[in-house]
GUBA-400243 format. One record per residue: z, y, x of N, C-alpha, C in turn; residue in one letter. Coordinates in Angstrom, 1 decimal. Atoms other than C-alpha are relative to their C-alpha. Layout:
N
<node><n_up>Z</n_up><n_north>Y</n_north><n_east>X</n_east><ca_up>Z</ca_up><ca_north>Y</ca_north><ca_east>X</ca_east><c_up>Z</c_up><c_north>Y</c_north><c_east>X</c_east><rest>a</rest></node>
...
***
This chain:
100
<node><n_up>-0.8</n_up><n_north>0.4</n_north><n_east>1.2</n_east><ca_up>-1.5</ca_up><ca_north>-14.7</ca_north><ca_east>23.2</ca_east><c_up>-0.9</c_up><c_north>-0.9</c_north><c_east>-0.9</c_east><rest>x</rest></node>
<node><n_up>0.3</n_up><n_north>0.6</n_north><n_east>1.0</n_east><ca_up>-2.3</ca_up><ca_north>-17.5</ca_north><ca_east>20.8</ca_east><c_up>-0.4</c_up><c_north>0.4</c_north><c_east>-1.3</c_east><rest>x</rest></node>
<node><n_up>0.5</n_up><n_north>-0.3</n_north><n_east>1.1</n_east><ca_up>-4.3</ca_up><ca_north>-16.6</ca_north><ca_east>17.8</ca_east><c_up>0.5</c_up><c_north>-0.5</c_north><c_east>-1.0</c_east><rest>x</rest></node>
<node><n_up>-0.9</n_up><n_north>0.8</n_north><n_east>1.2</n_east><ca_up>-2.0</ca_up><ca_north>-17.2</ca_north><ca_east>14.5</ca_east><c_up>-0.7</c_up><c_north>0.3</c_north><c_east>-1.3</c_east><rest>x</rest></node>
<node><n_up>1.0</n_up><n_north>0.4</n_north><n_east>0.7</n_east><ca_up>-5.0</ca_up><ca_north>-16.2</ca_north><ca_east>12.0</ca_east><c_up>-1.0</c_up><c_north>-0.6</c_north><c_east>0.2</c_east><rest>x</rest></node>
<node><n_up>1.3</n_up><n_north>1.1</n_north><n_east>0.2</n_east><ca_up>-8.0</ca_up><ca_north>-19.1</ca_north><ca_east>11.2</ca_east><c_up>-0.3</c_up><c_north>0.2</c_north><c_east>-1.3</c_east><rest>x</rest></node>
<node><n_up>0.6</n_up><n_north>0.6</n_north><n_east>0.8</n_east><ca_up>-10.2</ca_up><ca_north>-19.3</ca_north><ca_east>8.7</ca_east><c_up>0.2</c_up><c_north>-1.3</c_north><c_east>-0.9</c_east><rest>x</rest></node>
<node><n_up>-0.1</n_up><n_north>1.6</n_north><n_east>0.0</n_east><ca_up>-10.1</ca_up><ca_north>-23.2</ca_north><ca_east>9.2</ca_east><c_up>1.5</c_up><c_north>-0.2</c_north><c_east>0.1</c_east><rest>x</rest></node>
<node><n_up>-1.6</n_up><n_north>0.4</n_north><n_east>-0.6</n_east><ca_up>-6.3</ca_up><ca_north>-24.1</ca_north><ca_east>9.6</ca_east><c_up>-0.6</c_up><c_north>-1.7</c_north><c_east>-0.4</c_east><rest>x</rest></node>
<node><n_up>0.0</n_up><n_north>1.2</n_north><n_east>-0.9</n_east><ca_up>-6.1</ca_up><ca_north>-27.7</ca_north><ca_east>11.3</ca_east><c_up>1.1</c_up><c_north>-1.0</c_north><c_east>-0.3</c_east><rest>x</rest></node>
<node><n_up>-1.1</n_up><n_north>0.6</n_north><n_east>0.4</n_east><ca_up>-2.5</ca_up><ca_north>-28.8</ca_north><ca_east>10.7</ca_east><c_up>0.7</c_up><c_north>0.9</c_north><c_east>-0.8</c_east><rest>x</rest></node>
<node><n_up>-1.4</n_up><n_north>-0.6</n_north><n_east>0.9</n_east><ca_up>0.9</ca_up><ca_north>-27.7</ca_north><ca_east>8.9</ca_east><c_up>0.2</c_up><c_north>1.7</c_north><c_east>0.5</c_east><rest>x</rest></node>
<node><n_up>-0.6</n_up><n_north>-1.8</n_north><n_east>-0.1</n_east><ca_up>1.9</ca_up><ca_north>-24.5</ca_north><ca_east>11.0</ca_east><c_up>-1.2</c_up><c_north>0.5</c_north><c_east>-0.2</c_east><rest>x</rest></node>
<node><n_up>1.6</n_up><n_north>-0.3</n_north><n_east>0.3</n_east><ca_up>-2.1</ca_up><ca_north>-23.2</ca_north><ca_east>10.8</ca_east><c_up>0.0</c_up><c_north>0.4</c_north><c_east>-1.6</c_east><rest>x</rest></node>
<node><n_up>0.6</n_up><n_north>-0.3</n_north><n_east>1.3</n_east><ca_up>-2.3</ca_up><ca_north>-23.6</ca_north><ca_east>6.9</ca_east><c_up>1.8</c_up><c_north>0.8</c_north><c_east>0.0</c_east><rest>x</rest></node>
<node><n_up>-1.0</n_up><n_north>-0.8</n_north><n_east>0.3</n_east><ca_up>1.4</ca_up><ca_north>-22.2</ca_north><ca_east>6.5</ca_east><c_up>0.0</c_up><c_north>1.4</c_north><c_east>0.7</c_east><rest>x</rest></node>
<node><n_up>0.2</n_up><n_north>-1.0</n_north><n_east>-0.2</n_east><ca_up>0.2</ca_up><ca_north>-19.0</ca_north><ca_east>8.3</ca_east><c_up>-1.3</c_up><c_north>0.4</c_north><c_east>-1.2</c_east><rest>x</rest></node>
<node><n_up>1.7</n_up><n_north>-0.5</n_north><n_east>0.7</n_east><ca_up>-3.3</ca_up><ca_north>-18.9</ca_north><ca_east>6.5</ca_east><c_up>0.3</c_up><c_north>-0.5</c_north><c_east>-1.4</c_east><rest>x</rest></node>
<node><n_up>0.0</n_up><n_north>0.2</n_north><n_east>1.5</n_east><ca_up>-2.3</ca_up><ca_north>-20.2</ca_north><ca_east>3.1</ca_east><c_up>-0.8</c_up><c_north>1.1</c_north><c_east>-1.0</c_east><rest>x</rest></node>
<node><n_up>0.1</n_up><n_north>-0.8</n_north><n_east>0.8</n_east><ca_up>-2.3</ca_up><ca_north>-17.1</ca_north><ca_east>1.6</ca_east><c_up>-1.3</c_up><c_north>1.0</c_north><c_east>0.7</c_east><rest>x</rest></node>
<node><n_up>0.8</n_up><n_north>-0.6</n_north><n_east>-0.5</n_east><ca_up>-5.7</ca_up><ca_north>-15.0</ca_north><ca_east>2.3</ca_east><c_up>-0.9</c_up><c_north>0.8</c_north><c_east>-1.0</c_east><rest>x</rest></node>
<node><n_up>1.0</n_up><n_north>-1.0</n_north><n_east>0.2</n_east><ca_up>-8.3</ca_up><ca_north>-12.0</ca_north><ca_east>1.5</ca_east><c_up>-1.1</c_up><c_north>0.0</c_north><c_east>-0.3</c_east><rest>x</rest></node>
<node><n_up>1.6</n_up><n_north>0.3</n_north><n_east>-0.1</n_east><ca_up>-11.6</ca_up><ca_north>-13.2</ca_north><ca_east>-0.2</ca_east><c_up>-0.5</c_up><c_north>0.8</c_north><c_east>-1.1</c_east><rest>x</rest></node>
<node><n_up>0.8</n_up><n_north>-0.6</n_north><n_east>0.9</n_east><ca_up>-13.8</ca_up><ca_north>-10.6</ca_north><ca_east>-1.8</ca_east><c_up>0.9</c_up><c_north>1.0</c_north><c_east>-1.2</c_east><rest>x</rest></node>
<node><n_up>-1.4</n_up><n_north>-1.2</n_north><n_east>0.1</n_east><ca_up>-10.9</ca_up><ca_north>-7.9</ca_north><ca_east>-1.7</ca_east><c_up>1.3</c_up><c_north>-1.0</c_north><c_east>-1.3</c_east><rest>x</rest></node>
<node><n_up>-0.8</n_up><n_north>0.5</n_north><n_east>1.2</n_east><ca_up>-8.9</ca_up><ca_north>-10.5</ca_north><ca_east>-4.4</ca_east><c_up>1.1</c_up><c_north>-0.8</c_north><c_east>1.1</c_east><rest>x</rest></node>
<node><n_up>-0.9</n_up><n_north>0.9</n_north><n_east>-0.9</n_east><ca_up>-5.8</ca_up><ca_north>-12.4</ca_north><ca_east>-2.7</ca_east><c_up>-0.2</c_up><c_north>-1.5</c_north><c_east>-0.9</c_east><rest>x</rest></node>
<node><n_up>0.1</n_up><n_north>1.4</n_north><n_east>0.3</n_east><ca_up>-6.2</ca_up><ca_north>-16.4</ca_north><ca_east>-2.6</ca_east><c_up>0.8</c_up><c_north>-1.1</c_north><c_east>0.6</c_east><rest>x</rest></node>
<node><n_up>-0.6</n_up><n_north>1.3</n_north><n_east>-0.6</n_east><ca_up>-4.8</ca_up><ca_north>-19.4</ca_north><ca_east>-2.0</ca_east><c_up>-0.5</c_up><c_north>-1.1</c_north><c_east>0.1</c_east><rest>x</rest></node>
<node><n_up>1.1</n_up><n_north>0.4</n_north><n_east>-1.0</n_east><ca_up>-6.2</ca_up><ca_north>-21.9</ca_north><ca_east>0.4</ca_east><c_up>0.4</c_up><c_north>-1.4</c_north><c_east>-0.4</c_east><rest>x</rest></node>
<node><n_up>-0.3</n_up><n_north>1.2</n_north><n_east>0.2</n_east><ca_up>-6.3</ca_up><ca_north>-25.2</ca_north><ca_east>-1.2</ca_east><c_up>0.9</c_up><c_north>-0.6</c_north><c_east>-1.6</c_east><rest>x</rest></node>
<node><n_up>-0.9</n_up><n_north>0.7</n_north><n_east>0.9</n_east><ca_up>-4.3</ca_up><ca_north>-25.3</ca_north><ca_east>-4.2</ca_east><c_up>-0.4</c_up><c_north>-0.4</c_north><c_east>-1.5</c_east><rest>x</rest></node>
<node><n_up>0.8</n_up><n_north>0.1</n_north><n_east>0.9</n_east><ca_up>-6.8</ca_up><ca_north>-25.3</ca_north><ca_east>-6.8</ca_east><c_up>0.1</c_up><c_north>-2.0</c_north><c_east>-0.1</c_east><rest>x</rest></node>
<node><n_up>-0.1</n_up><n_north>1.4</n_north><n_east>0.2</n_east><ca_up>-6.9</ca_up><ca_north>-28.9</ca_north><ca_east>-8.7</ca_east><c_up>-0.9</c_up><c_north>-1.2</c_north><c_east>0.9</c_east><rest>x</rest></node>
<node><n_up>0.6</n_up><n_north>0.7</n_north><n_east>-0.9</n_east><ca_up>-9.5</ca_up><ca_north>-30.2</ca_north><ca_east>-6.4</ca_east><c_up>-0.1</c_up><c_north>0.5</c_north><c_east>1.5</c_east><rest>x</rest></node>
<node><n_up>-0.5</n_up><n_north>-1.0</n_north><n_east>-1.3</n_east><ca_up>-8.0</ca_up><ca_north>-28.6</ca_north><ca_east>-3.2</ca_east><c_up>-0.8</c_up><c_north>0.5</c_north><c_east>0.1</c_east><rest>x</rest></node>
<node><n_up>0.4</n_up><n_north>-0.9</n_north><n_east>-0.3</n_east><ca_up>-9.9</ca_up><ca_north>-26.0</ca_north><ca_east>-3.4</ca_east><c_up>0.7</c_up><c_north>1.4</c_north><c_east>-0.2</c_east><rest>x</rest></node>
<node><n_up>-0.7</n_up><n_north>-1.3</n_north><n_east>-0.5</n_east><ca_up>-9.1</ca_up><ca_north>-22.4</ca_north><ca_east>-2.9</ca_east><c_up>0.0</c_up><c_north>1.0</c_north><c_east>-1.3</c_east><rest>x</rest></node>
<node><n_up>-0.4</n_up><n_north>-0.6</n_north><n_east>1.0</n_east><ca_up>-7.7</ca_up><ca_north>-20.3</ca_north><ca_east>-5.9</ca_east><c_up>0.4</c_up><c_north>1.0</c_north><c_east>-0.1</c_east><rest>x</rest></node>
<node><n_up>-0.4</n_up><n_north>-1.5</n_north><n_east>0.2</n_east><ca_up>-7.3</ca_up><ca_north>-16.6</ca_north><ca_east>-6.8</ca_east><c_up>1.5</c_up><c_north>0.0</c_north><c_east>0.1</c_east><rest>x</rest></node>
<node><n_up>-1.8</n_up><n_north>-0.1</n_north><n_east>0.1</n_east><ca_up>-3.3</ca_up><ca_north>-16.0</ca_north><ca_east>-6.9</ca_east><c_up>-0.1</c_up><c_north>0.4</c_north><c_east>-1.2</c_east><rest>x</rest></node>
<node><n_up>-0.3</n_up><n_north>-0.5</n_north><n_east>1.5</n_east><ca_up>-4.4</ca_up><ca_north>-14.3</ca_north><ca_east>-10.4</ca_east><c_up>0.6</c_up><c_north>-1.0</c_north><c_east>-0.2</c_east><rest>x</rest></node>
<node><n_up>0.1</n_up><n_north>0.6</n_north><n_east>0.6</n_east><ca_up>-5.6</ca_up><ca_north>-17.1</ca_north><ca_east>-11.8</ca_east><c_up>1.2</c_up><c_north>-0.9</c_north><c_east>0.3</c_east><rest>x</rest></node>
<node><n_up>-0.9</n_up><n_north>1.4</n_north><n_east>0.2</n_east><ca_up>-3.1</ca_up><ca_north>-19.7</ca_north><ca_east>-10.4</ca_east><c_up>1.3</c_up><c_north>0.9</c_north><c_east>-0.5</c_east><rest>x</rest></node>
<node><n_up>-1.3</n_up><n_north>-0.9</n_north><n_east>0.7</n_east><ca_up>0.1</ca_up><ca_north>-17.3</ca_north><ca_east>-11.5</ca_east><c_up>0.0</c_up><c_north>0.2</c_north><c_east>-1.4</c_east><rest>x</rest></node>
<node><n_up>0.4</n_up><n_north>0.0</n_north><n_east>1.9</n_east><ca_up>-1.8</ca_up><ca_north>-17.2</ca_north><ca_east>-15.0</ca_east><c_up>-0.1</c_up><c_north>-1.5</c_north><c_east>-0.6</c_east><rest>x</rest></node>
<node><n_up>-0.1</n_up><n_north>1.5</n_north><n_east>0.1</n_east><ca_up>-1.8</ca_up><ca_north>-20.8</ca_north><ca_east>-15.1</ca_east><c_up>1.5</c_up><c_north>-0.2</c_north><c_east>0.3</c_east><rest>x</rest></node>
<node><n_up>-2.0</n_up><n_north>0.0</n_north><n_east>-0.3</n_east><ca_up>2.3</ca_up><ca_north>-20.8</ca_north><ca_east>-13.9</ca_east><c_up>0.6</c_up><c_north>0.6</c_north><c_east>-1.0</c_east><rest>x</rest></node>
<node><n_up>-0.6</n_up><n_north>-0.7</n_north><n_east>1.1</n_east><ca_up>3.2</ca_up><ca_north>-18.6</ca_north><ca_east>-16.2</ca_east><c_up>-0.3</c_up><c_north>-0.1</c_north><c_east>-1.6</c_east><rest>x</rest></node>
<node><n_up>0.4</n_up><n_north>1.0</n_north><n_east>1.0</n_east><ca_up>1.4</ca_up><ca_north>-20.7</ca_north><ca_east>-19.1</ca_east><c_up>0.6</c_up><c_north>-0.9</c_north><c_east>-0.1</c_east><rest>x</rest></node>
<node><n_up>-1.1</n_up><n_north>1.6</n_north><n_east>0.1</n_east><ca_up>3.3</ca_up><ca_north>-23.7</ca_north><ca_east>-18.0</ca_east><c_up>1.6</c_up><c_north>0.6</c_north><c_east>-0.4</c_east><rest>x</rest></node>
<node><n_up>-1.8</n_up><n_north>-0.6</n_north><n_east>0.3</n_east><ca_up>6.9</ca_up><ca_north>-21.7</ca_north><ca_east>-17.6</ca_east><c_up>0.4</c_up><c_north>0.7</c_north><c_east>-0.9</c_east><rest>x</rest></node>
<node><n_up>-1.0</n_up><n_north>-1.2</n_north><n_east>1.3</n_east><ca_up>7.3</ca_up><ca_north>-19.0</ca_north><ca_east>-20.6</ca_east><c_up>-1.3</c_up><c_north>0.0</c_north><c_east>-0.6</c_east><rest>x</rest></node>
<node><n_up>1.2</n_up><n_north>-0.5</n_north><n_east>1.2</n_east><ca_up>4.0</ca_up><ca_north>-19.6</ca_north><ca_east>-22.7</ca_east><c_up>-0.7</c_up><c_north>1.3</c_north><c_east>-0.2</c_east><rest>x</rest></node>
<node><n_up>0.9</n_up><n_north>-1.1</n_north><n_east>-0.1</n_east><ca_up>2.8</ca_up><ca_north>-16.3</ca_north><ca_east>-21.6</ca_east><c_up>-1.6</c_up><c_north>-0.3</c_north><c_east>0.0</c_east><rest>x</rest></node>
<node><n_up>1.7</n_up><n_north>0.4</n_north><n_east>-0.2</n_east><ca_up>-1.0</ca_up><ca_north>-15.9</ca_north><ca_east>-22.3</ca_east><c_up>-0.4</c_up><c_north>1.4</c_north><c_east>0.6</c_east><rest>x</rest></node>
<node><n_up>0.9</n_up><n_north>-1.1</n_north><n_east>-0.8</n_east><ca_up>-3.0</ca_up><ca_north>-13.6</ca_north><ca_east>-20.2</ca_east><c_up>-1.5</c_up><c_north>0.1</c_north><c_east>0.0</c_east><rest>x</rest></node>
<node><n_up>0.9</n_up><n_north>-0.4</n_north><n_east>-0.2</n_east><ca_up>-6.2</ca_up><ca_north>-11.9</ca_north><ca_east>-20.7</ca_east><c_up>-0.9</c_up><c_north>-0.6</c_north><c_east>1.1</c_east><rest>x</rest></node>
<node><n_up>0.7</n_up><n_north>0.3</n_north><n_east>-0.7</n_east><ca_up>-8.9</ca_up><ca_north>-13.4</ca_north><ca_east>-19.2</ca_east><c_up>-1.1</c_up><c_north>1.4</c_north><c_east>1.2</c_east><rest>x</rest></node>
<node><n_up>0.8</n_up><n_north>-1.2</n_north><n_east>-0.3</n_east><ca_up>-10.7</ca_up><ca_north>-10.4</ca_north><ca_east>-18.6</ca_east><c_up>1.0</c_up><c_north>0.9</c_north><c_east>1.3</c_east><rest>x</rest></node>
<node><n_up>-0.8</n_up><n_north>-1.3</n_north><n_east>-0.7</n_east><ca_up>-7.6</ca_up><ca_north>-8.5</ca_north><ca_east>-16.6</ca_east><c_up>-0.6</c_up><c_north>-0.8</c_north><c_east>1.6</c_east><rest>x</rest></node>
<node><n_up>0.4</n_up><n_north>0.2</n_north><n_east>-1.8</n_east><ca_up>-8.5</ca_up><ca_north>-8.1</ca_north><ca_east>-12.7</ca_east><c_up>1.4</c_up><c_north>0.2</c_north><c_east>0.2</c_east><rest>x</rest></node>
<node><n_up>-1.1</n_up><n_north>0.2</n_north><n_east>-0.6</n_east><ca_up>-6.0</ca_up><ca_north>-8.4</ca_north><ca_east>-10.3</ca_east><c_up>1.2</c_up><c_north>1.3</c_north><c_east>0.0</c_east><rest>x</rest></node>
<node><n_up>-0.6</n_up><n_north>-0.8</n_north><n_east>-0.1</n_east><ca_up>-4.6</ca_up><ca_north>-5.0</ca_north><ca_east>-10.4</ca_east><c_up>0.9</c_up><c_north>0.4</c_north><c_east>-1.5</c_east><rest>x</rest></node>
<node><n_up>-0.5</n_up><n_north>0.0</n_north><n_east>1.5</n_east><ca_up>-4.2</ca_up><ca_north>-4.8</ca_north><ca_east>-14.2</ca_east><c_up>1.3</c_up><c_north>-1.2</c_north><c_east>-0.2</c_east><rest>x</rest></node>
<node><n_up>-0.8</n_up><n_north>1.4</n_north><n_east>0.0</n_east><ca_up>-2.3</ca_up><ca_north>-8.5</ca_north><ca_east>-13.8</ca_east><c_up>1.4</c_up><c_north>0.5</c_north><c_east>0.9</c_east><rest>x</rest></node>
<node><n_up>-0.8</n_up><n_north>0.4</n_north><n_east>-0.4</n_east><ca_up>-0.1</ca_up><ca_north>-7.5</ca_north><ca_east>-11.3</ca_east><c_up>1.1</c_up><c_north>1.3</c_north><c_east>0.1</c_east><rest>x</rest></node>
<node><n_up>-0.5</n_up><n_north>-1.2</n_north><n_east>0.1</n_east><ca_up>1.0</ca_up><ca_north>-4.3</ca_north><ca_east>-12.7</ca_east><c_up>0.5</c_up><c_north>-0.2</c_north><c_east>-1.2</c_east><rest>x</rest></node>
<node><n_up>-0.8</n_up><n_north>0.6</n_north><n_east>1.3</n_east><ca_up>2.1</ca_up><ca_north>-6.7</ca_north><ca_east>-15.7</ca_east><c_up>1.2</c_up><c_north>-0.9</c_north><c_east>0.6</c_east><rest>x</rest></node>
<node><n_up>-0.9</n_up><n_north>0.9</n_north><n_east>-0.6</n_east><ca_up>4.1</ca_up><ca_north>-9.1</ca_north><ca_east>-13.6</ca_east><c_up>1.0</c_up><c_north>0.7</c_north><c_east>0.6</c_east><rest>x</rest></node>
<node><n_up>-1.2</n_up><n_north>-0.5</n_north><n_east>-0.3</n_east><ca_up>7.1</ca_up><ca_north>-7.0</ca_north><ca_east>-13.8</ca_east><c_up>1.2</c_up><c_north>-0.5</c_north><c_east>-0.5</c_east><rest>x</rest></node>
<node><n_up>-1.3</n_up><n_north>0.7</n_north><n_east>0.6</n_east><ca_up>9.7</ca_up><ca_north>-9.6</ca_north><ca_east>-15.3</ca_east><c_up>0.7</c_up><c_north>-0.6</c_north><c_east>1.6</c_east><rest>x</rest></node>
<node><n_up>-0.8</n_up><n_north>0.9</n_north><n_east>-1.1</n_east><ca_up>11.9</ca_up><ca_north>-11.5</ca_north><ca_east>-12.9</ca_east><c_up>0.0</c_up><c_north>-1.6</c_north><c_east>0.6</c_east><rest>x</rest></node>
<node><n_up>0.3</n_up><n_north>1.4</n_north><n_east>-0.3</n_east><ca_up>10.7</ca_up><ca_north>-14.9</ca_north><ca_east>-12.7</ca_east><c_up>-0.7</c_up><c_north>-0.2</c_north><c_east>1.3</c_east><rest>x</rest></node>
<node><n_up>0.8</n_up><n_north>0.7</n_north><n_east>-1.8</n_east><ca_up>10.0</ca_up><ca_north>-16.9</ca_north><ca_east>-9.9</ca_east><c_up>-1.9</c_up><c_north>0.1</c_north><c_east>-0.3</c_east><rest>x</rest></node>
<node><n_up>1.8</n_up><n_north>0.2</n_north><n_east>0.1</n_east><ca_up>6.0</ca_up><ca_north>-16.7</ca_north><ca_east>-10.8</ca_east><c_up>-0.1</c_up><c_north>1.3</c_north><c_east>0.3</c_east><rest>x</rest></node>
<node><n_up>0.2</n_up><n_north>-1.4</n_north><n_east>0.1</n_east><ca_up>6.6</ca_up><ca_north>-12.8</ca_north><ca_east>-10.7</ca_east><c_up>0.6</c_up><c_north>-0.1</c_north><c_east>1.8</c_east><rest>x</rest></node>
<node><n_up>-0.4</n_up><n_north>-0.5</n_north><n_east>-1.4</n_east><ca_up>8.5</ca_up><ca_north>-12.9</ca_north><ca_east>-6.9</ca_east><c_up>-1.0</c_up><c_north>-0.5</c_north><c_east>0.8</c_east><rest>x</rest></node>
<node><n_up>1.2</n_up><n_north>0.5</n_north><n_east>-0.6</n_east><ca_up>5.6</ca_up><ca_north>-15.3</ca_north><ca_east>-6.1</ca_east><c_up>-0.7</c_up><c_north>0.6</c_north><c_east>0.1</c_east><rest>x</rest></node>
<node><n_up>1.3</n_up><n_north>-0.3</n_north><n_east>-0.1</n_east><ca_up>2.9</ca_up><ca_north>-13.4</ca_north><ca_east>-6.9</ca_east><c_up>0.4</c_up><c_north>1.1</c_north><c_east>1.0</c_east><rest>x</rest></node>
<node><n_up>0.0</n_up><n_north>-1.5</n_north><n_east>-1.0</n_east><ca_up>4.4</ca_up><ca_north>-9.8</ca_north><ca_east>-4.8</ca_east><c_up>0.2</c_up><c_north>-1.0</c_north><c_east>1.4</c_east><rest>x</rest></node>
<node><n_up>-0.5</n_up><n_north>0.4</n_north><n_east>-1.0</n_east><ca_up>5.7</ca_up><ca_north>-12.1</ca_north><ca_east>-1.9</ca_east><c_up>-1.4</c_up><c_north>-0.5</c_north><c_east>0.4</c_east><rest>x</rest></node>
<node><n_up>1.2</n_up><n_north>0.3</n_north><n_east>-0.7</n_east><ca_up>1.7</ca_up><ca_north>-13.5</ca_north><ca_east>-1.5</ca_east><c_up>-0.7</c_up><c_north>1.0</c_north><c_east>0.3</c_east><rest>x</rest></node>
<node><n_up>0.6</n_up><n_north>-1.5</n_north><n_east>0.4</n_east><ca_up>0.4</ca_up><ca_north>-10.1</ca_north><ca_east>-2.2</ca_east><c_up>0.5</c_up><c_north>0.5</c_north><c_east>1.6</c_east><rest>x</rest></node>
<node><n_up>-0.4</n_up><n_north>-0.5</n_north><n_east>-1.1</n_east><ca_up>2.4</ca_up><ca_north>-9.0</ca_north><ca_east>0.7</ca_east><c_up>-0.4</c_up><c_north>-0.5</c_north><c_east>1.4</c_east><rest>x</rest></node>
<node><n_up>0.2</n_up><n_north>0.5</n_north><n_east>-0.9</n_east><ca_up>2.1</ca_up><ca_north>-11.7</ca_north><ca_east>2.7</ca_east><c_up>-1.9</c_up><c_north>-0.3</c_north><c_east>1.0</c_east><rest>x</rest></node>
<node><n_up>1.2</n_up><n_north>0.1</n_north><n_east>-0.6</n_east><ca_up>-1.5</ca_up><ca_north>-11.8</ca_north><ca_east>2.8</ca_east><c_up>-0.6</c_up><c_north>1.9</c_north><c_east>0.4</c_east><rest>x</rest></node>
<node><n_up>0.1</n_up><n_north>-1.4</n_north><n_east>-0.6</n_east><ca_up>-1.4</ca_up><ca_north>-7.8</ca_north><ca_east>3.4</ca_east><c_up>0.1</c_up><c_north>0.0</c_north><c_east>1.6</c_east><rest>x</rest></node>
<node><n_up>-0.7</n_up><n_north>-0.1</n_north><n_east>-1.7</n_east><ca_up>0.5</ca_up><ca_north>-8.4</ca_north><ca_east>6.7</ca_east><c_up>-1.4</c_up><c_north>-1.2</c_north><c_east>0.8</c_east><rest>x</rest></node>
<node><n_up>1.3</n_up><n_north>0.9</n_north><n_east>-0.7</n_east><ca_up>-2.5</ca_up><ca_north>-11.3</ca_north><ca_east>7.3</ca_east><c_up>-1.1</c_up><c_north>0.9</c_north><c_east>0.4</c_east><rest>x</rest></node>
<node><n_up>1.2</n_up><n_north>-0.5</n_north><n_east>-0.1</n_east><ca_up>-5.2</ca_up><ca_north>-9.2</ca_north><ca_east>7.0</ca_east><c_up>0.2</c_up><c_north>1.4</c_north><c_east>1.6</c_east><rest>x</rest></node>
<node><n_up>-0.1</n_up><n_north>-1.2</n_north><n_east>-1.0</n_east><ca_up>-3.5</ca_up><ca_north>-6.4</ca_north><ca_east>9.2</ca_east><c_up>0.1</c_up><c_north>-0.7</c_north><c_east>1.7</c_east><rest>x</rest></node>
<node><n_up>-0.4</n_up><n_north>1.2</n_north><n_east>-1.5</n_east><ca_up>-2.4</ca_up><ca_north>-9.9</ca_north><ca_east>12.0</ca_east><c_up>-1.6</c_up><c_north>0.4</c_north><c_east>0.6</c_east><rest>x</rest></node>
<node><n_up>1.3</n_up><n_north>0.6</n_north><n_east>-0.1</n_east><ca_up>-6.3</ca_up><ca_north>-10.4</ca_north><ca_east>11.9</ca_east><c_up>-0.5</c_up><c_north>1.1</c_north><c_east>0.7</c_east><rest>x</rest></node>
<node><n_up>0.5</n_up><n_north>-1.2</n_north><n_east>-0.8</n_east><ca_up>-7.4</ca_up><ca_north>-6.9</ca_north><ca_east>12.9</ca_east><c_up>0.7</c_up><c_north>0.0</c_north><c_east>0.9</c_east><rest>x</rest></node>
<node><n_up>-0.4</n_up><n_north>-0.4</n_north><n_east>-1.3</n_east><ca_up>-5.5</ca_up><ca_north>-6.9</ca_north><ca_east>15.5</ca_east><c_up>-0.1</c_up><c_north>-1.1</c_north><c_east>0.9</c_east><rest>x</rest></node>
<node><n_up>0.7</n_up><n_north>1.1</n_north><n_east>-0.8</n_east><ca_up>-6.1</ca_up><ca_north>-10.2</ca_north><ca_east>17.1</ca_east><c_up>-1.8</c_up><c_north>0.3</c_north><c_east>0.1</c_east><rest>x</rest></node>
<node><n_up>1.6</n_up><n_north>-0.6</n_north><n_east>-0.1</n_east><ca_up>-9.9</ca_up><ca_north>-9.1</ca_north><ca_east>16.5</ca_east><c_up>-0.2</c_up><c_north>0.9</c_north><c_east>1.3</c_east><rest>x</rest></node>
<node><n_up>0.8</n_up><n_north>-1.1</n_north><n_east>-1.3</n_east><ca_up>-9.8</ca_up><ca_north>-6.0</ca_north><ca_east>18.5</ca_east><c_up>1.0</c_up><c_north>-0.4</c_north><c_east>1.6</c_east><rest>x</rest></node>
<node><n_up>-0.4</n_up><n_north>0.1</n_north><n_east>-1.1</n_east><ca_up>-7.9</ca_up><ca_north>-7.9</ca_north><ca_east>21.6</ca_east><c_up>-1.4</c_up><c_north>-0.9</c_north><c_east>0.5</c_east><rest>x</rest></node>
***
């Protein structure tokens, strides 16, 4: 079977598996930072939700304090649980391509 987590993603379907990933137990996102670089999902969600409803957010809050606030209904709020998840199910793809 074909390996559908990388590190490195190469083309389109690659980064649309890996987008969302696991670095230093915090969930990230792979590229989307202002200089394509790779960005916390806090921080870019705290930056979204500054642009869309002038919410301000603690700098200080870690990811679990943040995302036990993101209980409104906005699309920044479905975003943040849908990467949260999505990169859960990555991490679990990964182990298991590992141990074949």
């Amino acid at each position: 079977m074909k390996r559908l987590t990388t590190d490195d993603p190469i083309n389109n379907t690659e980064n649309m598996r890996n987008l969302v990933f696991v670095k230093n137990k915090q969930v990230y996102l792979r590229g989307l930072d202002e200089n394509n670089e790779d960005i916390s999902l806090v921080n870019y969600c705290k930056a979204e939700c500054n642009k869309e409803c002038s919410a301000k957010y603690d700098d200080t809050w870690d990811a679990t304090t943040f995302g036990e606030l993101m209980d409104c209904d906005c699309i920044v709020s479905v975003f943040y649980y849908a990467c949260v998840g999505f990169a859960e199910v990555r991490e679990r793809l990964m182990k298991y391509e590992d141990a074949e």
